[in-house]
N, C-alpha and C positions, 0 to 999 in steps of 0.2 A: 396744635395741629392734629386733624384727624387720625385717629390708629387702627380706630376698627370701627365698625358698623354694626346698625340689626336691619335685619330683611326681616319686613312684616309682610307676609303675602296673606290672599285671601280670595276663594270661590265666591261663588253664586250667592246669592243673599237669599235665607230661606225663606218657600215662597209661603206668602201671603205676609208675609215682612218689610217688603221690599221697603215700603215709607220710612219704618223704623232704621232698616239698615241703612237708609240716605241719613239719617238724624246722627247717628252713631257714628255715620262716616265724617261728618261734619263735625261733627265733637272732636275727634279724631285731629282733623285736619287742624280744627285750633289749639288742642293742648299740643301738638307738634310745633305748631309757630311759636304757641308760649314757651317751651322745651327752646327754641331755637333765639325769641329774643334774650330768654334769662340765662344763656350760658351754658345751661346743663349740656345739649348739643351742639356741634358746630355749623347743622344744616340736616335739612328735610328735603327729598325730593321723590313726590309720587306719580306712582304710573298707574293708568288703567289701560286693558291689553282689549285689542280687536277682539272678537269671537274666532277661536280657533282649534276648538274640541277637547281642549286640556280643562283640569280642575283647578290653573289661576288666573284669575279674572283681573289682579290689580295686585299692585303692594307696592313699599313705601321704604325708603333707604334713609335711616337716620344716622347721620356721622359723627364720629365724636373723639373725645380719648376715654379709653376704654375702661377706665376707674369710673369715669363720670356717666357714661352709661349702662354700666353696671348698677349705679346708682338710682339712675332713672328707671332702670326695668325693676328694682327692688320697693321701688316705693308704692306706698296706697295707691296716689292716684291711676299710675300706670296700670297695676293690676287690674283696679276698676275697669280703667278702660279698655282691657284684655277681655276681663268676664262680659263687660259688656258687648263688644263684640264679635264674642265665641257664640253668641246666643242667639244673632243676629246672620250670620255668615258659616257658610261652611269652609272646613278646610283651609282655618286661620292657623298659620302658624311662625315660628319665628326661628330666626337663622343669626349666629355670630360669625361678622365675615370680620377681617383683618384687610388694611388699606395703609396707604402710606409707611408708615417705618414700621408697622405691626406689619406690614405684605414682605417688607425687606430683613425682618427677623424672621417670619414663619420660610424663606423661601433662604435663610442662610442656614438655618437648624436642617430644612430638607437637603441642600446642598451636604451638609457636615455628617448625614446619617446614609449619606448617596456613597459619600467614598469611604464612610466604617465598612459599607456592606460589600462596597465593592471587590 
């Protein structure tokens, strides 16, 4: 069962790129599925956001337990698929969130350091 998460977020596709960044998004979207049929995560779910004057256009929540996507984010491929587009996109970056019993430990360690301080 999922523990934690990565938030892939990502701007504007640099311009005169734009073709390239649909190719790289599309890569993208299928090693996610691969990632998703072969176990490594437990699910993929991406967004692309209305126009609304911020620098995130889109990005991508892959869930998992949190050994096994540590794993994915260490490997060649993933990198690859990072360098590739960081090169393509502005403003790509990535976030470790905590979900399911990883949300119910980060939020009993804050409870446990709420009443040290208190």
């Amino acid at each position: 069962m999922a523990d934690a998460a990565l938030f892939i977020g990502w701007g504007t596709p640099v311009r005169g790129r734009e073709q390239k960044a649909l190719e790289v998004f599309n890569e993208s979207m299928a090693y996610w599925g691969q990632l998703q049929a072969s176990g490594a995560i437990d699910s993929v779910e991406v967004y692309l956001l209305t126009p609304h004057g911020g620098d995130l256009n889109g990005f991508a929540i892959l869930k998992g337990d949190q050994s096994k996507l540590m794993e994915v984010e260490r490997s060649e491929e993933f990198q690859r698929n990072l360098a590739r587009a960081n090169l393509i996109v502005e403003n790509l970056g990535i976030v470790h969130a905590n979900t399911g019993q990883g949300l119910a430990n980060q939020m009993a360690l804050f409870s446990a350091q709420i009443g040290e301080l208190a």
